[in-house]
PDB file of N, CA, C, O and CB in Angstrom:
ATOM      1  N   UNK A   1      52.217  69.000  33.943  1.00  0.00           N
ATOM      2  CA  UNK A   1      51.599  69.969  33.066  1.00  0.00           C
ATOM      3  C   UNK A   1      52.668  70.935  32.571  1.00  0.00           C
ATOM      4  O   UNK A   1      53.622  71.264  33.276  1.00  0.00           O
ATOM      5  CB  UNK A   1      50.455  70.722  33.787  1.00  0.00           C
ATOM      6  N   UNK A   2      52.434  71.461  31.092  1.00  0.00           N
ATOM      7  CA  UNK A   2      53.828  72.327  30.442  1.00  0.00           C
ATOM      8  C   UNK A   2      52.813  73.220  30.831  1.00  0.00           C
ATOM      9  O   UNK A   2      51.634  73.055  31.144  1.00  0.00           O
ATOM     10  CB  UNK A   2      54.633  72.267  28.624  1.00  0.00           C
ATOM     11  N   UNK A   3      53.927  74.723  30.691  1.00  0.00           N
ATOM     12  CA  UNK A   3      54.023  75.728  30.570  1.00  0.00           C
ATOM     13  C   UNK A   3      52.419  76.169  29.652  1.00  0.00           C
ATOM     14  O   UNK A   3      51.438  76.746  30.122  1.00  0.00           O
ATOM     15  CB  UNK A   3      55.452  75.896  30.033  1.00  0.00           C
ATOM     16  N   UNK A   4      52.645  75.612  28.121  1.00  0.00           N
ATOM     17  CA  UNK A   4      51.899  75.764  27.532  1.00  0.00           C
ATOM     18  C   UNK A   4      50.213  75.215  28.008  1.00  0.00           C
ATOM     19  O   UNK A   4      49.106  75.740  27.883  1.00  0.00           O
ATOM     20  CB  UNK A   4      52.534  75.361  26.554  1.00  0.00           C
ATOM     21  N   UNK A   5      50.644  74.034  28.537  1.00  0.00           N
ATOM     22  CA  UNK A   5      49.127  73.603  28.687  1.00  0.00           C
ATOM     23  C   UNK A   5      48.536  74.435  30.025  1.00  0.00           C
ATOM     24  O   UNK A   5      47.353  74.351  30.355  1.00  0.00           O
ATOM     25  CB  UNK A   5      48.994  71.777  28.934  1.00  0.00           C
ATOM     26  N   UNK A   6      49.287  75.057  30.577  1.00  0.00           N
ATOM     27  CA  UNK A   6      48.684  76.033  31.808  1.00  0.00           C
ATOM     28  C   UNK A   6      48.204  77.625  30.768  1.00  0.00           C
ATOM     29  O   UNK A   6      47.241  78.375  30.930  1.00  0.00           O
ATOM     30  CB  UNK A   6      50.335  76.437  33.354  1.00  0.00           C
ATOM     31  N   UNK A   7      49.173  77.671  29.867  1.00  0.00           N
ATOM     32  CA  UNK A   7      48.544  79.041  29.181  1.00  0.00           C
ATOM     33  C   UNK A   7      47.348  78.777  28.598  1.00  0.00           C
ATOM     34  O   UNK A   7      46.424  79.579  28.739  1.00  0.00           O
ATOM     35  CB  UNK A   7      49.405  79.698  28.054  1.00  0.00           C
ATOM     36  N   UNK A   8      47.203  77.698  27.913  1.00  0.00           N
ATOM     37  CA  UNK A   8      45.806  77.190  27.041  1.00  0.00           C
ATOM     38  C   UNK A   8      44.738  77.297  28.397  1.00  0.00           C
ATOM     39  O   UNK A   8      43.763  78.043  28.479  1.00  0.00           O
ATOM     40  CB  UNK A   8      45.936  75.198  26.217  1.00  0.00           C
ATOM     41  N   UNK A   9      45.163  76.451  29.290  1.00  0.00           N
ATOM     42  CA  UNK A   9      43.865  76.498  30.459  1.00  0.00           C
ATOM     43  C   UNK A   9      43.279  77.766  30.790  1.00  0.00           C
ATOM     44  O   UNK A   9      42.080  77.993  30.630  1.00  0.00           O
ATOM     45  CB  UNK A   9      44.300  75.987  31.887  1.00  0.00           C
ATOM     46  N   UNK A  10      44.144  78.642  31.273  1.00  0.00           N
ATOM     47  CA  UNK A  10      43.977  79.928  31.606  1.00  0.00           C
ATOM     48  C   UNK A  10      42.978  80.413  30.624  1.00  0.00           C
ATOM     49  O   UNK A  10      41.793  80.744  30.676  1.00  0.00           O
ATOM     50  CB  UNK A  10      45.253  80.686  31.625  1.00  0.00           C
ATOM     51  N   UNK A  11      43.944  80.328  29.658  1.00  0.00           N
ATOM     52  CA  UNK A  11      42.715  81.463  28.153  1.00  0.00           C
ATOM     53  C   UNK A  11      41.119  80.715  28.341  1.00  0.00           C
ATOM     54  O   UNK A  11      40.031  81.246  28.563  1.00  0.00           O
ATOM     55  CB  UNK A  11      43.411  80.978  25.605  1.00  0.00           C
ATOM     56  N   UNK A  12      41.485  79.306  28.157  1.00  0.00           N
ATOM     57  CA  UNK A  12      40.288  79.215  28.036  1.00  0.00           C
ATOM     58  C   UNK A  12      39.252  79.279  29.417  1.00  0.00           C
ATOM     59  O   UNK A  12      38.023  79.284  29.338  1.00  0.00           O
ATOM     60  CB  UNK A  12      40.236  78.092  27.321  1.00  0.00           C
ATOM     61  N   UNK A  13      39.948  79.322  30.546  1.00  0.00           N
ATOM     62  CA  UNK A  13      38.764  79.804  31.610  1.00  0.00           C
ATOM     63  C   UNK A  13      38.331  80.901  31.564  1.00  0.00           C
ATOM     64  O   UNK A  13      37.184  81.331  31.689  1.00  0.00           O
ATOM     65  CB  UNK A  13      39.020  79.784  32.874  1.00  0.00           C
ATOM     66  N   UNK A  14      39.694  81.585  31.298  1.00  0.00           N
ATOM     67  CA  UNK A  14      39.064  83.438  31.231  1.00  0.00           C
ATOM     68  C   UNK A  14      38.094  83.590  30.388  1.00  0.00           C
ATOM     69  O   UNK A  14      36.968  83.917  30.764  1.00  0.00           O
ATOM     70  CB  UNK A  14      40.134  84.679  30.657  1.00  0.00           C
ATOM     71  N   UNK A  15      38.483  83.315  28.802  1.00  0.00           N
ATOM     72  CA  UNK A  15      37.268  83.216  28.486  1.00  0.00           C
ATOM     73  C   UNK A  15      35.747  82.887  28.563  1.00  0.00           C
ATOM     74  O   UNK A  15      34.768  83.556  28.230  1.00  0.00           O
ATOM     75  CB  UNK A  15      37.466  83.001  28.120  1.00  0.00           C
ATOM     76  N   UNK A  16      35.843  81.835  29.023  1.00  0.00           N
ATOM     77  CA  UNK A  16      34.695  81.070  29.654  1.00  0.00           C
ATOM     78  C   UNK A  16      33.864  82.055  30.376  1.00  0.00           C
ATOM     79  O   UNK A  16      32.681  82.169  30.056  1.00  0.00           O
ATOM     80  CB  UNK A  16      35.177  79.924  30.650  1.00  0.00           C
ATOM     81  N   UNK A  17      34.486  82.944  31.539  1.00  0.00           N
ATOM     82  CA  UNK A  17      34.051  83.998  32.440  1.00  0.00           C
ATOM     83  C   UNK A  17      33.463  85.463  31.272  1.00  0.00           C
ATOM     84  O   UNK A  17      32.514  86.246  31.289  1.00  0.00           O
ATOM     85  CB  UNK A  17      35.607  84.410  33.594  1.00  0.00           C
ATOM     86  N   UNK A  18      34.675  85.215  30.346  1.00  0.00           N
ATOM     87  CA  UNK A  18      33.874  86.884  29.901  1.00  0.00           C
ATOM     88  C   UNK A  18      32.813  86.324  28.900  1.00  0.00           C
ATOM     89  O   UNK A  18      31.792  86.982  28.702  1.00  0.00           O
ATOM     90  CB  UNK A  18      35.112  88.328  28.896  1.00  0.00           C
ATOM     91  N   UNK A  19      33.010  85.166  28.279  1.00  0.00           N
ATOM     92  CA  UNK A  19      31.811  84.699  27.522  1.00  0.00           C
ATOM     93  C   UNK A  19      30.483  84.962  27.958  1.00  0.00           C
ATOM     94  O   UNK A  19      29.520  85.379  27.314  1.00  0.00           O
ATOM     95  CB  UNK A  19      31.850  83.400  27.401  1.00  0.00           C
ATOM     96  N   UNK A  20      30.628  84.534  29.602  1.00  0.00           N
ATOM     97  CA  UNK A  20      29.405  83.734  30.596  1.00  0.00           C
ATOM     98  C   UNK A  20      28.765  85.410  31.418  1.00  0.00           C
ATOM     99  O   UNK A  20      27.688  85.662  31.958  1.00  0.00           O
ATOM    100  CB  UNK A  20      30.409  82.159  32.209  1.00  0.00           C
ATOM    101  N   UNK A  21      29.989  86.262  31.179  1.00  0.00           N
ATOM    102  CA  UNK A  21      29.308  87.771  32.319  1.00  0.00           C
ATOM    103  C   UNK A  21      29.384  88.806  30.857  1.00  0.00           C
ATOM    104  O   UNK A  21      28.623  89.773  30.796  1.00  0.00           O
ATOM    105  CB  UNK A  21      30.853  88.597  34.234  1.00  0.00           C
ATOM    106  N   UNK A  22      30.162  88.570  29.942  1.00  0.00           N
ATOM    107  CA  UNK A  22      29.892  89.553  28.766  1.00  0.00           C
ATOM    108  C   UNK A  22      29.142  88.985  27.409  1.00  0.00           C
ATOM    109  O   UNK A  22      29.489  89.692  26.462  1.00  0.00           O
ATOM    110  CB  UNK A  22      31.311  90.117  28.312  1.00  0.00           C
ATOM    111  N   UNK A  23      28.588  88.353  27.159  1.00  0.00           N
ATOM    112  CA  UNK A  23      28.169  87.591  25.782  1.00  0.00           C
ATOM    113  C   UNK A  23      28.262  88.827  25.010  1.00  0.00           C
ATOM    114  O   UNK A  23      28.473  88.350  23.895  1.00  0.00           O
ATOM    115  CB  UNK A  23      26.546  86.753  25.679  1.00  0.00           C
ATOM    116  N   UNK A  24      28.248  90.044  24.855  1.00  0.00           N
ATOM    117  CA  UNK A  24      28.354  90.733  23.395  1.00  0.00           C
ATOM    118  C   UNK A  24      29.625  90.953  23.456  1.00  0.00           C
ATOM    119  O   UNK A  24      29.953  92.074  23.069  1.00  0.00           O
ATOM    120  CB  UNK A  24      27.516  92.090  23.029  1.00  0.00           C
ATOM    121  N   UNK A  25      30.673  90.092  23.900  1.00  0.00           N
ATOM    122  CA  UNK A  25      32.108  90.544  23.634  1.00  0.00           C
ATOM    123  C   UNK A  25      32.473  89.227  22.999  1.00  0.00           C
ATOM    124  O   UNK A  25      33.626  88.866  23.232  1.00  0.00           O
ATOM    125  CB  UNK A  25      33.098  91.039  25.023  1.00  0.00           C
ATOM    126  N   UNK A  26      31.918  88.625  22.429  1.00  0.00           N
ATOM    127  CA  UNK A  26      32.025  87.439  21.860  1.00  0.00           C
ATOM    128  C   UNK A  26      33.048  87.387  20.440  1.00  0.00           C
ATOM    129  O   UNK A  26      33.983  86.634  20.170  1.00  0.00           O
ATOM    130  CB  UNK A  26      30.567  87.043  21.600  1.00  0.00           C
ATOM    131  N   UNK A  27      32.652  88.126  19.943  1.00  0.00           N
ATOM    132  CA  UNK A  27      33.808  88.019  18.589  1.00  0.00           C
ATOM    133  C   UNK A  27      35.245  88.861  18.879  1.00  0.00           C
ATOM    134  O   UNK A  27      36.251  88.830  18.170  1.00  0.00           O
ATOM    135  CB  UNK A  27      33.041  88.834  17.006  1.00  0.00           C
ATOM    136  N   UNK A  28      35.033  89.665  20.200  1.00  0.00           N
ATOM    137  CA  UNK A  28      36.270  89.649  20.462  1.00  0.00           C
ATOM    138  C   UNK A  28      37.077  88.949  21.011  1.00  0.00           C
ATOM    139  O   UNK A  28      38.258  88.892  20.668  1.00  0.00           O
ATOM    140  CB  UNK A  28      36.435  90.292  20.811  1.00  0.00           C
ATOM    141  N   UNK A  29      36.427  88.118  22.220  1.00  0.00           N
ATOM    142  CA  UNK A  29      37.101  87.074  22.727  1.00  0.00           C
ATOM    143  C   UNK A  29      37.817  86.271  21.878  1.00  0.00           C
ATOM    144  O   UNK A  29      39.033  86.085  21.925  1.00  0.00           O
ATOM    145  CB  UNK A  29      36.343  86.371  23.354  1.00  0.00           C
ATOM    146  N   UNK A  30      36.806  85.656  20.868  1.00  0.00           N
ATOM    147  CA  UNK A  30      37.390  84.160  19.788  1.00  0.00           C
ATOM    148  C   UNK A  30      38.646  84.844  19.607  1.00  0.00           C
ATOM    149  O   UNK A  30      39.665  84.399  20.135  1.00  0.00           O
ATOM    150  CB  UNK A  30      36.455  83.668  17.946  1.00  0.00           C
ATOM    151  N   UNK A  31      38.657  86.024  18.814  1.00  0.00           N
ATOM    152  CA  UNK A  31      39.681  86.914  17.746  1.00  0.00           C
ATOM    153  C   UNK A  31      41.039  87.159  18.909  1.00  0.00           C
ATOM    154  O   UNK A  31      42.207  87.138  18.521  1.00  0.00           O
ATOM    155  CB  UNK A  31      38.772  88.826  17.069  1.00  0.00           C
ATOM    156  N   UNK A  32      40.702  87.358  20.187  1.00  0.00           N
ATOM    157  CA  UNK A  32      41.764  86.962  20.733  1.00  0.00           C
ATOM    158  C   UNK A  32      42.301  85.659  21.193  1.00  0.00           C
ATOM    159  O   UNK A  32      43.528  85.562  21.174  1.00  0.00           O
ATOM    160  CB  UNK A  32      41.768  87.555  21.477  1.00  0.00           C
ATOM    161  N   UNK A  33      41.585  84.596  21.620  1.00  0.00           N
ATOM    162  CA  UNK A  33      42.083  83.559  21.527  1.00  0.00           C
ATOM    163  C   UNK A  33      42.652  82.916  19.998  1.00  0.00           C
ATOM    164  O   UNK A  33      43.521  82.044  20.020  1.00  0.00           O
ATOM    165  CB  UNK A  33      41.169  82.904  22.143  1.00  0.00           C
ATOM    166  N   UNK A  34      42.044  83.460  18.575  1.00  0.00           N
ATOM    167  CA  UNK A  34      42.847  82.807  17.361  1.00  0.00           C
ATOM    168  C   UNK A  34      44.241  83.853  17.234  1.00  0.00           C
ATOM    169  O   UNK A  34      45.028  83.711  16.299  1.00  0.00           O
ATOM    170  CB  UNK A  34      41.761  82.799  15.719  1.00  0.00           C
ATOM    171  N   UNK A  35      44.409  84.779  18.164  1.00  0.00           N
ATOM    172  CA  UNK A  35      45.387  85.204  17.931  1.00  0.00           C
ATOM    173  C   UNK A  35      46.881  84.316  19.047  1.00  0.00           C
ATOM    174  O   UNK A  35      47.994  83.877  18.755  1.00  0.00           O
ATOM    175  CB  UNK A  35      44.979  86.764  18.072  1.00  0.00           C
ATOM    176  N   UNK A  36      46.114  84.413  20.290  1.00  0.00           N
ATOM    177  CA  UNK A  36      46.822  83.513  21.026  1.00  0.00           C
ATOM    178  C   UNK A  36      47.562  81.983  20.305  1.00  0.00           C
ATOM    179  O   UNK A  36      48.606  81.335  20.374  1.00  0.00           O
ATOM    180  CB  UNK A  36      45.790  83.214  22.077  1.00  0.00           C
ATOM    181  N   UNK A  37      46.408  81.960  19.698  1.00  0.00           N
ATOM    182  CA  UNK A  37      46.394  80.155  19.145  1.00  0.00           C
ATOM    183  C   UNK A  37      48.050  80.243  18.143  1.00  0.00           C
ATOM    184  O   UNK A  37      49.122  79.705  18.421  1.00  0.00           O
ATOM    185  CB  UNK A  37      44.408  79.624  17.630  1.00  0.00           C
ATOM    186  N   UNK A  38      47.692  81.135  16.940  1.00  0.00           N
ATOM    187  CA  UNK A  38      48.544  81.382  16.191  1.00  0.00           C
ATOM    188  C   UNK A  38      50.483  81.356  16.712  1.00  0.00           C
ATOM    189  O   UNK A  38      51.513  80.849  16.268  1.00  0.00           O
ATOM    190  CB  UNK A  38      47.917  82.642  15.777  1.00  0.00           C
ATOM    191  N   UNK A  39      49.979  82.469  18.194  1.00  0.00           N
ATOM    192  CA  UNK A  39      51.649  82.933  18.618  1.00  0.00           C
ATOM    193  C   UNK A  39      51.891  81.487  19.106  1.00  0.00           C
ATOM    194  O   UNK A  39      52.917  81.017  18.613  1.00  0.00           O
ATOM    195  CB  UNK A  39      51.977  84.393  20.068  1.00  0.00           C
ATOM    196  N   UNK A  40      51.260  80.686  19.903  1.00  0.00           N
ATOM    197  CA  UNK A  40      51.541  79.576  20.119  1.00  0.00           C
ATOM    198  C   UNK A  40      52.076  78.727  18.900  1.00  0.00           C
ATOM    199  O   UNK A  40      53.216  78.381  18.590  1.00  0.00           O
ATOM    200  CB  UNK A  40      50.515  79.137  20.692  1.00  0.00           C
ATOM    201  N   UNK A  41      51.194  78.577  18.487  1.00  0.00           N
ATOM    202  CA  UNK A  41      51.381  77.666  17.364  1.00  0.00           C
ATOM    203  C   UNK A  41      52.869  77.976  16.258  1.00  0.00           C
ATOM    204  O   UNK A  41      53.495  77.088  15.679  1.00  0.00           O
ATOM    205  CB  UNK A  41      49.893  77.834  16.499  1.00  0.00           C
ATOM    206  N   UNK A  42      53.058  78.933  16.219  1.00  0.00           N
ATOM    207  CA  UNK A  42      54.721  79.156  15.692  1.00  0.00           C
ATOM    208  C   UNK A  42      55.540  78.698  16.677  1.00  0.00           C
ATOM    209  O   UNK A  42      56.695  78.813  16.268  1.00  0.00           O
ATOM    210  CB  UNK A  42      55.236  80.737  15.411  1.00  0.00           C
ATOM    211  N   UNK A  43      55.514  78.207  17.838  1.00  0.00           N
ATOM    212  CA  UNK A  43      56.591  77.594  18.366  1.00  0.00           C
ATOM    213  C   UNK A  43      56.426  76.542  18.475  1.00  0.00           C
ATOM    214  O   UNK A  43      57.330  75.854  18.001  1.00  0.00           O
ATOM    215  CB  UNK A  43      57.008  77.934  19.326  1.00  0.00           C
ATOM    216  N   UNK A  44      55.246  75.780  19.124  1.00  0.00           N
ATOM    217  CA  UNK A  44      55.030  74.398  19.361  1.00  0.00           C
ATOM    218  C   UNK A  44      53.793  73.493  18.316  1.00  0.00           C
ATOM    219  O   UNK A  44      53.027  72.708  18.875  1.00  0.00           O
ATOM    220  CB  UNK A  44      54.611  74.404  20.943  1.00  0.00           C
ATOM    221  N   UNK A  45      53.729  73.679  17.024  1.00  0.00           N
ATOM    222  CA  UNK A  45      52.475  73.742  15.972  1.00  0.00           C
ATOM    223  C   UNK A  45      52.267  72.426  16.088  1.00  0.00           C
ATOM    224  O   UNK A  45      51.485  71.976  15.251  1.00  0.00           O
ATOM    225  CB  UNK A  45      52.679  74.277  14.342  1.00  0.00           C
ATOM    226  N   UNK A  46      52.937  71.276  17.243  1.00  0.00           N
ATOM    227  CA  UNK A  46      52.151  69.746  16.956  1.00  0.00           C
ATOM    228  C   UNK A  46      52.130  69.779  18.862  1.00  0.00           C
ATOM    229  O   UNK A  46      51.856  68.647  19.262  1.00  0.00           O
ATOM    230  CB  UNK A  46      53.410  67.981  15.796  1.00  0.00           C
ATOM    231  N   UNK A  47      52.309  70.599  19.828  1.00  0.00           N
ATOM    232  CA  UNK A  47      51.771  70.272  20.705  1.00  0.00           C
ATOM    233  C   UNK A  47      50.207  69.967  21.667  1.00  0.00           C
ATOM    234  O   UNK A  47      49.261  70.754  21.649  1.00  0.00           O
ATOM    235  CB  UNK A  47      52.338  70.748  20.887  1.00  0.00           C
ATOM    236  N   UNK A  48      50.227  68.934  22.294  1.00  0.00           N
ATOM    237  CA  UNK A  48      48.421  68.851  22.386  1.00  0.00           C
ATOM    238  C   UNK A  48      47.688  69.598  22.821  1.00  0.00           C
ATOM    239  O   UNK A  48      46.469  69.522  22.975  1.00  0.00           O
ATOM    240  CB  UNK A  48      47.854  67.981  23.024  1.00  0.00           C
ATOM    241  N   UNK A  49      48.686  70.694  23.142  1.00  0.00           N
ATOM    242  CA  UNK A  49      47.485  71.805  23.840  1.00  0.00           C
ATOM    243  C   UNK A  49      47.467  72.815  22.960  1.00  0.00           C
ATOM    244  O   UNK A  49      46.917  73.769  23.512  1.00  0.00           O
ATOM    245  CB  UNK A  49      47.794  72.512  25.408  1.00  0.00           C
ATOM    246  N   UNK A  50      47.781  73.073  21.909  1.00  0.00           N
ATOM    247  CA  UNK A  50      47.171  73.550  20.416  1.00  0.00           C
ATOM    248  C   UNK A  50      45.831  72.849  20.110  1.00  0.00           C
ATOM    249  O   UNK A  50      44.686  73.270  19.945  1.00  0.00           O
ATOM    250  CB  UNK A  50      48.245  73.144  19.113  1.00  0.00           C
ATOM    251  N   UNK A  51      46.294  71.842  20.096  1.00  0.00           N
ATOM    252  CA  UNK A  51      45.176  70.547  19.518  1.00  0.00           C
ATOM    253  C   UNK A  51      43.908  70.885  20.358  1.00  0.00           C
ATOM    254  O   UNK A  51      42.805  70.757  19.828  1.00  0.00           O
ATOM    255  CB  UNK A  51      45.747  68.654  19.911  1.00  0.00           C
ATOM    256  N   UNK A  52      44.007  71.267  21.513  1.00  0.00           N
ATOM    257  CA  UNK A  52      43.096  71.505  22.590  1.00  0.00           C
ATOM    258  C   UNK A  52      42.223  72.758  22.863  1.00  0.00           C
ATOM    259  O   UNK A  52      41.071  72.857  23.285  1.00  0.00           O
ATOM    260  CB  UNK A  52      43.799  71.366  23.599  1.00  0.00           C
ATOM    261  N   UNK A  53      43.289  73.834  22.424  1.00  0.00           N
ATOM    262  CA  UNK A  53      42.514  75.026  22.137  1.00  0.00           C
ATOM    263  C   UNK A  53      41.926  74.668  20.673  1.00  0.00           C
ATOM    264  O   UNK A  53      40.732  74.855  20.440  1.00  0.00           O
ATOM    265  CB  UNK A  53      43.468  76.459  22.196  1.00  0.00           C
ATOM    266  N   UNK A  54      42.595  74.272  19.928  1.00  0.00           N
ATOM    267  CA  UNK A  54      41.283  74.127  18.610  1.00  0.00           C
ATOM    268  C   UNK A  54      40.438  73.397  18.606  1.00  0.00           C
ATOM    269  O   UNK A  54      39.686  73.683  17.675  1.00  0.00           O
ATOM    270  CB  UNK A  54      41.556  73.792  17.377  1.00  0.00           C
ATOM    271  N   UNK A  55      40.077  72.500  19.187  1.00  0.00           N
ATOM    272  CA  UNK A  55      38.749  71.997  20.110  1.00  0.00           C
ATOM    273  C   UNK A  55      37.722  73.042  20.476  1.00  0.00           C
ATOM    274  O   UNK A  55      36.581  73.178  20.033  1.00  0.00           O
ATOM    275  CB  UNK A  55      39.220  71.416  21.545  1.00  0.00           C
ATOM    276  N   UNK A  56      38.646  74.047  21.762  1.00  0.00           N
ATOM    277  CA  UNK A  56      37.840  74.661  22.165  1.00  0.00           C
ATOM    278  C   UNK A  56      37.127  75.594  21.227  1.00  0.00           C
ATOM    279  O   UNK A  56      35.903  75.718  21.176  1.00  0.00           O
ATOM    280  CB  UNK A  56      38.322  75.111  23.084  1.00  0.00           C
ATOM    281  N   UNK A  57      38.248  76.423  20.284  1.00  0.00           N
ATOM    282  CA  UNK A  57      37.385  77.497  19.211  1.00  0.00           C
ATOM    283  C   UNK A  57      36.648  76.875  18.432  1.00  0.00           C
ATOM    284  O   UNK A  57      35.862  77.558  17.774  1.00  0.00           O
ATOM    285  CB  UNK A  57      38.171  78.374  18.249  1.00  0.00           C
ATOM    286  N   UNK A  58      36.647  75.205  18.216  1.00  0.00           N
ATOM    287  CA  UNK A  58      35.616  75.054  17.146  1.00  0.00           C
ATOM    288  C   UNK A  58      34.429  74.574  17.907  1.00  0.00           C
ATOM    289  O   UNK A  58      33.431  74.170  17.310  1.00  0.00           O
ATOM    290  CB  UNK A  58      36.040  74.031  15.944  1.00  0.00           C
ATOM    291  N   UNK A  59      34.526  74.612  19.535  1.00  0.00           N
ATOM    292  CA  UNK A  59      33.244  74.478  20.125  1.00  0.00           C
ATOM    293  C   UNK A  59      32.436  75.894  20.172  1.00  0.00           C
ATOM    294  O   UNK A  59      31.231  75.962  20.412  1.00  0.00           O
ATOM    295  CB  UNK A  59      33.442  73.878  21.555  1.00  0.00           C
ATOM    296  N   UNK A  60      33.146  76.843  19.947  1.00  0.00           N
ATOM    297  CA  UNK A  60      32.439  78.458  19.947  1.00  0.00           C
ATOM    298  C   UNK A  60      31.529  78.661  19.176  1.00  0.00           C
ATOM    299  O   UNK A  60      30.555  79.384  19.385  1.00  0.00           O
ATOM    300  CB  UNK A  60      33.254  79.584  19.590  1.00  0.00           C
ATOM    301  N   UNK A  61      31.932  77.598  17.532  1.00  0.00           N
ATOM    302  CA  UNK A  61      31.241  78.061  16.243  1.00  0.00           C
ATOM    303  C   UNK A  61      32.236  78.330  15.179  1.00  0.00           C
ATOM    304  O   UNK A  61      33.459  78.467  15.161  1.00  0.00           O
ATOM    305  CB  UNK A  61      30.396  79.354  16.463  1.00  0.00           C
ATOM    306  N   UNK A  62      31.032  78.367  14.065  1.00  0.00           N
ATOM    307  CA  UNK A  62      32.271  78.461  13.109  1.00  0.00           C
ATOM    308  C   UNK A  62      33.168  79.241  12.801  1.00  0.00           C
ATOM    309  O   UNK A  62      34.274  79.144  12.269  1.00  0.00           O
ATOM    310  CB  UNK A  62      32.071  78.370  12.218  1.00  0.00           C
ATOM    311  N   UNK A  63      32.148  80.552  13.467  1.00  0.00           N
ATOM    312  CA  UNK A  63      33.085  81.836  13.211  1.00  0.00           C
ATOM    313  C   UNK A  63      34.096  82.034  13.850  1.00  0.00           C
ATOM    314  O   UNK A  63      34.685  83.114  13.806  1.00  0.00           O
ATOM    315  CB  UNK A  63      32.564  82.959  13.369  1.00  0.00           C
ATOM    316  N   UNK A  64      34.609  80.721  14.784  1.00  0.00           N
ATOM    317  CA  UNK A  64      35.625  80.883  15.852  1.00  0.00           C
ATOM    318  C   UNK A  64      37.155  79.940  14.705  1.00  0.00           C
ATOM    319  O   UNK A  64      38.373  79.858  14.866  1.00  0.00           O
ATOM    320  CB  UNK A  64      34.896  79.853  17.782  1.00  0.00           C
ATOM    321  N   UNK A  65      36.393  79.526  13.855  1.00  0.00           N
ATOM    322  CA  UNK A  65      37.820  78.524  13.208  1.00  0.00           C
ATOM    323  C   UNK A  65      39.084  79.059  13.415  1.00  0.00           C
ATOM    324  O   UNK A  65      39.224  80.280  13.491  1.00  0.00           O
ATOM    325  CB  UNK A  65      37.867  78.315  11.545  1.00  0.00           C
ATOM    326  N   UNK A  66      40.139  78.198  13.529  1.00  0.00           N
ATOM    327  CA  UNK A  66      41.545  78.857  13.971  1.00  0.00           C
ATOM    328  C   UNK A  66      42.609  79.321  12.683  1.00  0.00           C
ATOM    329  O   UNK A  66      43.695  79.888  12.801  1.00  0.00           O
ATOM    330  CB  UNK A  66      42.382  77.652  14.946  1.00  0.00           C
ATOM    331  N   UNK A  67      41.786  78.800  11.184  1.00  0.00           N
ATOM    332  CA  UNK A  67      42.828  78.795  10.463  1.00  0.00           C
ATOM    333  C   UNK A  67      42.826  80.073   9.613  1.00  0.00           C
ATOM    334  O   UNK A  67      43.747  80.293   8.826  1.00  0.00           O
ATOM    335  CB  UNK A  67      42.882  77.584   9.738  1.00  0.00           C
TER     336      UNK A  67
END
């Protein structure tokens, strides 16, 4: 496992937790994970765990899109 694919995991468990104990923090969560997505994505923009978090934000909804 890279570096990266342990940061993607992380975000997305944490999230998972504040989704699951905060639901009205919801558009902040996404807005920080598309920000995460982004800093990632300027260094590694074809690795699969990009590919993986944008999975996950487009399982949030639409309002979660990464682009």
């Amino acid at each position: 496992m890279s570096a990266l694919d342990d940061i993607v995991d992380r975000a997305i468990e944490y999230t998972n937790k504040i989704l699951s104990t905060m639901p009205s923090y919801r558009p902040s969560a996404i807005e920080g994970l598309r920000k995460l997505r982004r800093a990632l994505a300027e260094k590694t923009p074809d690795d699969p765990a990009i590919a993986r978090l944008d999975a996950y934000l487009e399982s949030l909804g639409p309002s979660a899109d990464p682009s």
